[in-house]
C-alpha positions in Angstrom: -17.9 -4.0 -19.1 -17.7 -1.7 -16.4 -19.8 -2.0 -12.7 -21.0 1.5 -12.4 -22.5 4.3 -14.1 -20.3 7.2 -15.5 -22.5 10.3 -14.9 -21.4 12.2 -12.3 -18.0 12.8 -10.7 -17.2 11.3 -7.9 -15.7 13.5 -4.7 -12.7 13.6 -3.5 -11.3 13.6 -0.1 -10.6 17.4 1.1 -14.1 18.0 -0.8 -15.8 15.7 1.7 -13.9 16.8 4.7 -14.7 20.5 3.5 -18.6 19.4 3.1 -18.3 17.8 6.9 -16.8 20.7 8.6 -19.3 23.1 6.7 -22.1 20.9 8.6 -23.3 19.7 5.0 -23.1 16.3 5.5 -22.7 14.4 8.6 -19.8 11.8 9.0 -22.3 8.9 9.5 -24.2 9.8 6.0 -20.8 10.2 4.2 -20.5 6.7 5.9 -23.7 4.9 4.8 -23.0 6.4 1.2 -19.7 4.4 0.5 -21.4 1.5 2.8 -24.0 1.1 0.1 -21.3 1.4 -2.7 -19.5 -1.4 -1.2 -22.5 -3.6 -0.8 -23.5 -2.8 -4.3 -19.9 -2.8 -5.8 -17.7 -5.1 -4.2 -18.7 -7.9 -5.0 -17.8 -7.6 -8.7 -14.6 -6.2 -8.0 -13.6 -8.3 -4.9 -11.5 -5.0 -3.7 -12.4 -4.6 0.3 -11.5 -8.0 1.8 -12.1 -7.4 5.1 -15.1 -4.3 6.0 -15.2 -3.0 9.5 -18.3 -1.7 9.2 -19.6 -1.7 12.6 -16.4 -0.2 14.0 -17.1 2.4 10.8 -20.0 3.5 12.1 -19.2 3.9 15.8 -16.4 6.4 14.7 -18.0 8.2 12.3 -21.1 8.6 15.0 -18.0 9.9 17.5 -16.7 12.3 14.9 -20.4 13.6 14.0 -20.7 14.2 18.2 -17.5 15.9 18.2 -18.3 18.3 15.3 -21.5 18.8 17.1 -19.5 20.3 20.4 -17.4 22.4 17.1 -14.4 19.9 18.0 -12.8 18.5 14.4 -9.9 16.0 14.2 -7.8 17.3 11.8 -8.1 17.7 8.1 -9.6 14.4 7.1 -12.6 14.6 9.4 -15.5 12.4 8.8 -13.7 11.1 5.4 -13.6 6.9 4.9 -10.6 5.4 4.3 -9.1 1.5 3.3 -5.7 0.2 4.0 -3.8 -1.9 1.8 -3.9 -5.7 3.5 -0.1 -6.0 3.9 -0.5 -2.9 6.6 -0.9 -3.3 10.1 -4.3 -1.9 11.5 -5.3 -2.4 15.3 -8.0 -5.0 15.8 -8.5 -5.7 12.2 -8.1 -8.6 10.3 -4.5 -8.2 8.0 -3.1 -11.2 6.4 -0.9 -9.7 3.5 -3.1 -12.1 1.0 -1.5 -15.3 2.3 -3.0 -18.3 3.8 -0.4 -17.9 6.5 -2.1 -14.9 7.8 -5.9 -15.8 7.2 -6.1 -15.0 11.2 -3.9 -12.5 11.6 -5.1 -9.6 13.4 -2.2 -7.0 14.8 -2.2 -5.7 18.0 -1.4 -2.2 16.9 -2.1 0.4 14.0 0.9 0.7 11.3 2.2 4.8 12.2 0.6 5.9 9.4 -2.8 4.4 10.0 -3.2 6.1 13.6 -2.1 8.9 11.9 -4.8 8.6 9.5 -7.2 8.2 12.1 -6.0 11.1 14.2 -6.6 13.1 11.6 -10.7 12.4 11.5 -10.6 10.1 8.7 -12.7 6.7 9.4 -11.6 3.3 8.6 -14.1 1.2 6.6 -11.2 -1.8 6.0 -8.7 -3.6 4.0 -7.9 -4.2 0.6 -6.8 -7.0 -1.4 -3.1 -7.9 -2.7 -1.3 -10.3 -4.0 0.6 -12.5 -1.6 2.6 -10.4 0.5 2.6 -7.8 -1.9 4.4 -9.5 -4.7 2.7 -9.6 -8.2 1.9 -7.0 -10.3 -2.1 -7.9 -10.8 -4.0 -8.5 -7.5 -5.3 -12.2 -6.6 -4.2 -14.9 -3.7 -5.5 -18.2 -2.7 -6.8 -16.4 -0.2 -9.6 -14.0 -1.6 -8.5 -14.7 -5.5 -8.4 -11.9 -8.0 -9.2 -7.9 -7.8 -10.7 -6.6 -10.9 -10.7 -3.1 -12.7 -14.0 -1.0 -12.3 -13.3 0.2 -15.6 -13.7 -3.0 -17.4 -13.9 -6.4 -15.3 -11.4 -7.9 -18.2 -8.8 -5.9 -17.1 -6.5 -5.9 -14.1 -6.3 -2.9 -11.2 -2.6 -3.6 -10.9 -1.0 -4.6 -8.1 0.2 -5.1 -5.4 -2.0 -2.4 -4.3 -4.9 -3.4 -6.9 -7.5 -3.6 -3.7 -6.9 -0.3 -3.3 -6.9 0.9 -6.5 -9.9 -0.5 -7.8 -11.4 0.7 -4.1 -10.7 4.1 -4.9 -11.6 4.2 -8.9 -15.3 2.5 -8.0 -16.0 4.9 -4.8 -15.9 2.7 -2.1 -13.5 4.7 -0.3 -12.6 8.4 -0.3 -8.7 7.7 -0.5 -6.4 4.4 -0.3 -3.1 3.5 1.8 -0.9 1.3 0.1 2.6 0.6 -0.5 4.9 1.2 -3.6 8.7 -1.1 -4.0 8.7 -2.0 -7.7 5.8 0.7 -8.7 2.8 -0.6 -6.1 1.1 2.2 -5.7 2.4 3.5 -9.0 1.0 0.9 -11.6 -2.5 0.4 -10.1 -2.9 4.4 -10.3 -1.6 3.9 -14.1 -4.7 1.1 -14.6 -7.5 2.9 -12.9 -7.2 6.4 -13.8 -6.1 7.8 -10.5 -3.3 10.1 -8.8 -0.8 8.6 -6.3 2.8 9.2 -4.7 5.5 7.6 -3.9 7.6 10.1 -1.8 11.2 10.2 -1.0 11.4 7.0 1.3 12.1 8.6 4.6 9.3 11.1 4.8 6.7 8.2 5.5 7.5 5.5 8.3 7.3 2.5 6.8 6.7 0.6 10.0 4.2 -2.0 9.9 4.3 -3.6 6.7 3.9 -6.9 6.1 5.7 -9.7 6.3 8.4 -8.4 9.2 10.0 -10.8 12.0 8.3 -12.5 14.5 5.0 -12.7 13.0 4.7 -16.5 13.8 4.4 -15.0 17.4 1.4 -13.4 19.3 0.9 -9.9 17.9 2.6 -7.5 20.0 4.6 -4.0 19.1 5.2 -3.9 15.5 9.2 -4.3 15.0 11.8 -1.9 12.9 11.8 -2.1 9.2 15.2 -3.9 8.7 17.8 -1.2 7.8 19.9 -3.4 6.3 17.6 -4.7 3.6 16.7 -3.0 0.4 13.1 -4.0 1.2 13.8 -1.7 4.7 15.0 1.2 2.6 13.5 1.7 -0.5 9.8 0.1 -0.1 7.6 2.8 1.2 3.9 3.3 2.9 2.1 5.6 -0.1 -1.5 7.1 -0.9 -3.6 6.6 -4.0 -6.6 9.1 -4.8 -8.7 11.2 -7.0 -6.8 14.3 -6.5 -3.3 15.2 -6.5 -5.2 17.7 -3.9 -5.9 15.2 -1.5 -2.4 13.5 -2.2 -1.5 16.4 -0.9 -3.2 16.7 2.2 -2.5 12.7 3.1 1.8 13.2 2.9 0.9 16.1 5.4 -0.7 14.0 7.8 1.4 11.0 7.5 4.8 12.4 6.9 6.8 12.5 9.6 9.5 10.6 11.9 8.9 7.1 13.3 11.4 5.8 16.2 11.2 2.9 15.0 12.1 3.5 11.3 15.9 4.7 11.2 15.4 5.4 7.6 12.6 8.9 8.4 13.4 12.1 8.9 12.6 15.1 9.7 12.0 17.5 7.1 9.7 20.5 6.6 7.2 19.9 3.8 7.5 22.5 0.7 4.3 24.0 -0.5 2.8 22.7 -3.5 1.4 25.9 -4.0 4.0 27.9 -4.2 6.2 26.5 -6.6 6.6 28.6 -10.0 6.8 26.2 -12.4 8.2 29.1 -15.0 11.2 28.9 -12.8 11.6 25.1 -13.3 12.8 22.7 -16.4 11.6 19.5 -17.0 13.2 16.6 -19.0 10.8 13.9 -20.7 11.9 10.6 -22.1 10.0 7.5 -23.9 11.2 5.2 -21.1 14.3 4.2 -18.8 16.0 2.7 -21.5 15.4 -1.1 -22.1 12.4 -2.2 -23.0 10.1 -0.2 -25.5 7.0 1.7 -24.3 3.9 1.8 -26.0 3.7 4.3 -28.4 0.2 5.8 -27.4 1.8 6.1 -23.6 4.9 7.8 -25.0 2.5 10.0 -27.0 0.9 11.0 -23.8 3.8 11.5 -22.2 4.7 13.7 -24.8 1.3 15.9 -25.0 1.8 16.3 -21.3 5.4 17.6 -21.8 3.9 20.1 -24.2 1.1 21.1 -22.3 3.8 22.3 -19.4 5.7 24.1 -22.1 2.8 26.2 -22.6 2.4 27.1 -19.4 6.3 28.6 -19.2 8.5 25.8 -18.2 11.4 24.8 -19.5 11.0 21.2 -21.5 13.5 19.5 -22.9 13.3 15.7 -24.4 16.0 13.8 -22.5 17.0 10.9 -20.9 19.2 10.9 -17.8 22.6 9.5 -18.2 22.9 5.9 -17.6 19.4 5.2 -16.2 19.2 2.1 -18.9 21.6 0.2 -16.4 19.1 1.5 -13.5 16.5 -2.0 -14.1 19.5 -4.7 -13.8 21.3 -3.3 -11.0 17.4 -3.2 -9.1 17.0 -6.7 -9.9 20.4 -8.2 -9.0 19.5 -5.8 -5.4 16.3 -7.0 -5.1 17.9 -10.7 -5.7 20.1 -10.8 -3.0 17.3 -9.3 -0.7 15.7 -12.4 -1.2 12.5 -13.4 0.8 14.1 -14.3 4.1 10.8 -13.0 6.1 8.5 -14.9 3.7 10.8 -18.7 4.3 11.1 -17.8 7.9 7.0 -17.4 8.2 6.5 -20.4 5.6 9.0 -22.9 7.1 7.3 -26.3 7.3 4.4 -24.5 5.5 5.5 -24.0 1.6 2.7 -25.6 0.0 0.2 -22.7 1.5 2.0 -20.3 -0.7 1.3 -18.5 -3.9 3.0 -20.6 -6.4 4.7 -18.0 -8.0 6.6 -17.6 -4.4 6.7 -20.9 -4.0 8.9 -20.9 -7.4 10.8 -18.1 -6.1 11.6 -19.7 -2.9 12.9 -22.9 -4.7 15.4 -20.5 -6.8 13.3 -21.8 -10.4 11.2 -18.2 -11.1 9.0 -18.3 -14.0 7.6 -14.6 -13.3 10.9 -12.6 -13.6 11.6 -12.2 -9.8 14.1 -14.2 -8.7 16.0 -14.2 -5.3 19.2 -14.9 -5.0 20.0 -17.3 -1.4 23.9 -17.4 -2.1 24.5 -13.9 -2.6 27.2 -12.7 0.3 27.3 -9.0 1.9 29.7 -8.2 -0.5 28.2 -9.1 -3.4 25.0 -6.8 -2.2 27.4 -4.2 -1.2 29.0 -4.2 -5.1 25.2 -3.6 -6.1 24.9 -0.9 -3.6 27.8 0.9 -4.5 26.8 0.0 -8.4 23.3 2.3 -7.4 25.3 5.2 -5.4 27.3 5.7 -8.8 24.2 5.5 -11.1 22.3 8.1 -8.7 25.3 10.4 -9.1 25.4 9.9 -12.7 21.7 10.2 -12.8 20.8 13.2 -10.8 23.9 15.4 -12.7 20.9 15.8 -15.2 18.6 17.1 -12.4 21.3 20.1 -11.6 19.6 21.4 -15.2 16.2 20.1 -15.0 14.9 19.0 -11.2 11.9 17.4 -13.0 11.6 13.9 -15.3 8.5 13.1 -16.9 8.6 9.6 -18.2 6.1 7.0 -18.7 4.9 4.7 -15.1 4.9 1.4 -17.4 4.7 -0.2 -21.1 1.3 -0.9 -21.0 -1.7 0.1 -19.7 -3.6 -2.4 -18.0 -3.2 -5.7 -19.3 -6.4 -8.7 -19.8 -6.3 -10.9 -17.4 -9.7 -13.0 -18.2 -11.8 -14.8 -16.4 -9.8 -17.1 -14.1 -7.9 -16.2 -10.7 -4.1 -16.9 -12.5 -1.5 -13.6 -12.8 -2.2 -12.9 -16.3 0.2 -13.0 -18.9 4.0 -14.1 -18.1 5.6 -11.5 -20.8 3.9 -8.8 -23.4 4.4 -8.3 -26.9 5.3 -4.2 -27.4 5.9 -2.5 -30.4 6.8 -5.6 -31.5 9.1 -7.1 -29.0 8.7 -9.6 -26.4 9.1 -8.3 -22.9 9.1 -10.3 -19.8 6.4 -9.8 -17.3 8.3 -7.4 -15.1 9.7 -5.4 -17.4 6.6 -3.5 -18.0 7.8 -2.1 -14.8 11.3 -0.7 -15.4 10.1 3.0 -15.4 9.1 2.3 -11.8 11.9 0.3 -10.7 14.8 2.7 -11.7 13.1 5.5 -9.8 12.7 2.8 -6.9 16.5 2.4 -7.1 17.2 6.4 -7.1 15.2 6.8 -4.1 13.8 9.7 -5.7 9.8 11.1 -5.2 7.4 10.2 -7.9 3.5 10.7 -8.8 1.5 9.6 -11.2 -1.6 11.6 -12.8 -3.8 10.5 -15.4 -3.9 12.2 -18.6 -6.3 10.5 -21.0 -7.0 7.3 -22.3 -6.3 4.2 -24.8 -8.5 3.6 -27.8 -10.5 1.2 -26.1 -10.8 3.2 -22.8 -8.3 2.3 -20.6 -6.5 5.1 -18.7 -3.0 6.5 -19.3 -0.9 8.1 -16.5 2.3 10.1 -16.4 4.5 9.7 -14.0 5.9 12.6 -13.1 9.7 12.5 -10.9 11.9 14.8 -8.6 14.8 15.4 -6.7 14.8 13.7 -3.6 12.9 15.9 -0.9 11.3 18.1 -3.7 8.3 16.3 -3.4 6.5 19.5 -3.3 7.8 20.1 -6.8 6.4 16.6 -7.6 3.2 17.7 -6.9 2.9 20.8 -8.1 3.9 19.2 -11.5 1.3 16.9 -11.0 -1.3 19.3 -9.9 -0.9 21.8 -13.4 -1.0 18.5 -15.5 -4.3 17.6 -13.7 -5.8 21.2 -14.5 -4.5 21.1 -17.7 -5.9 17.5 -18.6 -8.8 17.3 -16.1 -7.7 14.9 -13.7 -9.5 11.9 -12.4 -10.5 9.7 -15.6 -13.2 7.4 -13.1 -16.5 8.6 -12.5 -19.6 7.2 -10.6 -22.7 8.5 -9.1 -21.8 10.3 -6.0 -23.1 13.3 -4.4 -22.2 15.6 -0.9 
């Protein structure tokens, strides 16, 4: 069943900043409205984990005084916001889902949270996730388990499945979260919403959790570590109701850190400006390994046809050698290991999610694994493995800058009533597939460091969303988007709805 009505369509961000600036609404009312969502919401959906609601009002009281004197922040003025809990905010409880961190509050915003906030928007909280951002579906021993507005059966996704489910049920305007193995991708997949992973390097990812030194007082958040595939390829990304407003947030939170070797500065492309009849797009039922659901490839497929009709180039193809893309991500990901997580545990294990626990103690029963023995030159075999695939890979994007593939196997998977992860492996189109291989769309673009969104296109035949993910060359993230943006006219965007109004 799901926790709210269906009637009317629920706003998204730039339409509330618009309705703010216009003198429409005030700041404090767009406040009160999500307030009373969240009180009315939440607690079936156990998204928001921590709600700053007084400091929520002071702001949005200091925004409404500014716009009163005709003085506006930036583009997101007035709008609420939630954070994933794996990312830093000033003052405010963050504890990455773990026991660990059940006190934790940082002394200093993540970059692209005092972005956020510089830019007008308010911030109402944090989110749930799984333990330090690890699982695919979104529960911890901490808060326990996240659950989709659409149907409480069902998973949001993870590990950003506080936000999603924040975002789908109205109780924020727009979501921060992060994306590694598909994050931000997969909970916008379950929930029927639009998010983006961009090229890692346009979006700091300073400030997510777990990093060195957090067994000490909070102080200046530290360097991603360059050296770690984690460092380079897990990135800080937005989920929301509009590619619009997806839009909008890479503006505002793109954009060097000093801290962050791995972002630089680049000049944003237009969305707008792109002529799609000028572009070719490839489409393929997957990356290669495990089978997709055949009502997702359909979708993929009707949404390859609808872009033919509007004058680009389609072609059904799969780049060359991106089946190899999942195994060389998991050896990498492997010989990454956990080393933050045992440093921050040591003498602590048994407070950990078991699953990490398992992980940890090098016997997996979830498909990660990590990999304690692996030398430098063993990762830097993998590495070099990766280089040779993304050349191999992005020969096809000389001919067609665009993929359009599938974000996962599945839609969103049962997960029942309990607080466990759900299901250890799926059965698709007849063949078993272990748990994380649901996920191998995600991961090989994860690998390529290459910009991808998802937008939903329509729905299962029991209701559950479908989203294409839609993928470019890296730095054509405005090309990403503007993909994104036709499919979302085409197909009517959001699939959530709820009783809102500005």
């Amino acid at each position: 069943m799901a926790v709210f009505s269906e009637s009317d369509r629920l706003p998204s961000a730039w339409e509330i900043a618009e309705s703010v600036r216009a003198g429409r609404i005030t700041a404090r009312k767009v406040l009160e409205v999500f307030l009373d969502r969240v009180h009315r919401l939440n607690p079936g959906l156990n998204a928001i984990v921590t709600l700053a609601e007084d400091d929520a009002r002071v702001a949005a009281d200091a925004a409404d005084r500014r716009a009163a004197q005709g003085h506006f922040d930036g583009p997101l003025h007035g709008v609420p916001f939630t954070v994933k809990d794996s990312i830093a905010t000033r003052g405010l409880r963050t504890t990455a889902g773990s026991l660990l961190l059940a006190d934790h509050v940082p002394a200093e915003d993540a970059p692209v949270v005092a972005r956020l906030r510089a830019a007008g928007a308010i911030l109402m909280g944090k989110t749930n996730c799984p333990e330090f951002a690890l699982d695919m579906h979104t529960t911890n021993r901490l808060f326990g388990p996240t659950r989709n507005p659409l149907n409480l059966a069902f998973t949001s996704g993870g590990s950003s499945g506080g936000e999603s489910a924040a975002v789908a049920a109205g109780l924020s305007a727009f979501g921060i979260g992060t994306d590694f193995g598909g994050s931000i991708r997969w909970p916008a997949h379950c929930t029927g919403l639009a998010s983006l992973r961009a090229t890692p390097g346009l979006i700091p990812s300073t400030g997510m959790l777990p990093y060195p030194g957090l067994r000490e007082p909070p102080g200046r958040l530290p360097a991603p570590n360059s050296m770690s595939m984690l460092g380079q390829l897990h990135v800080i990304a937005p989920i929301a109701r509009s590619v619009t407003d997806l839009r909008i947030l890479l503006q505002v939170m793109a954009g060097p850190d000093g801290r962050d070797v791995h972002t630089v500065p680049v000049t944003l492309g237009d969305p707008a400006r792109v002529d799609l009849s000028q572009l070719a797009i490839a489409w393929c039922d997957g990356e290669g390994t495990f089978p997709v659901r055949s009502d997702l490839v359909c979708t993929v497929q009707e949404a390859a046809s609808y872009l033919a009709s509007t004058g680009m180039k389609v072609d059904r193809r799969r780049p060359p050698g991106l089946e190899a893309a999942l195994s060389i991500y998991s050896a990498m990901r492997a010989a990454d290991g956990l080393q933050d997580v045992a440093e921050l545990a040591a003498g602590r294990e048994e407070k950990l999610t078991p699953g990490i626990q398992e992980w940890l103690s090098g016997n997996p029963t979830r498909g990660l694994t990590t990999n304690s023995k692996a030398t430098v030159a063993e990762y830097k075999r993998a590495a070099a493995q990766r280089d040779a695939l993304r050349a191999q890979v992005l020969t096809l994007f000389e001919s067609f800058p665009l993929l359009l593939l599938p974000p996962a196997g599945i839609p969103a998977f049962e997960i029942g009533p309990g607080a466990g992860p759900g299901p250890l492996s799926f059965t698709i189109e007849g063949v078993s597939v272990p748990r994380y291989g649901i996920l191998g769309c995600c991961a090989a673009v994860t690998l390529l460091a290459l910009p991808a969104a998802v937008v939903p296109i329509g729905r299962t035949h029991d209701g559950l969303p479908i989203g294409v993910q839609v993928v470019g060359r890296p730095f054509a993230d405005h090309e990403v988007q503007a993909v994104a943006m036709a499919l979302e006219r085409g197909f009517g965007g959001q699939i959530v709805q709820g009783g809102f109004h500005v």
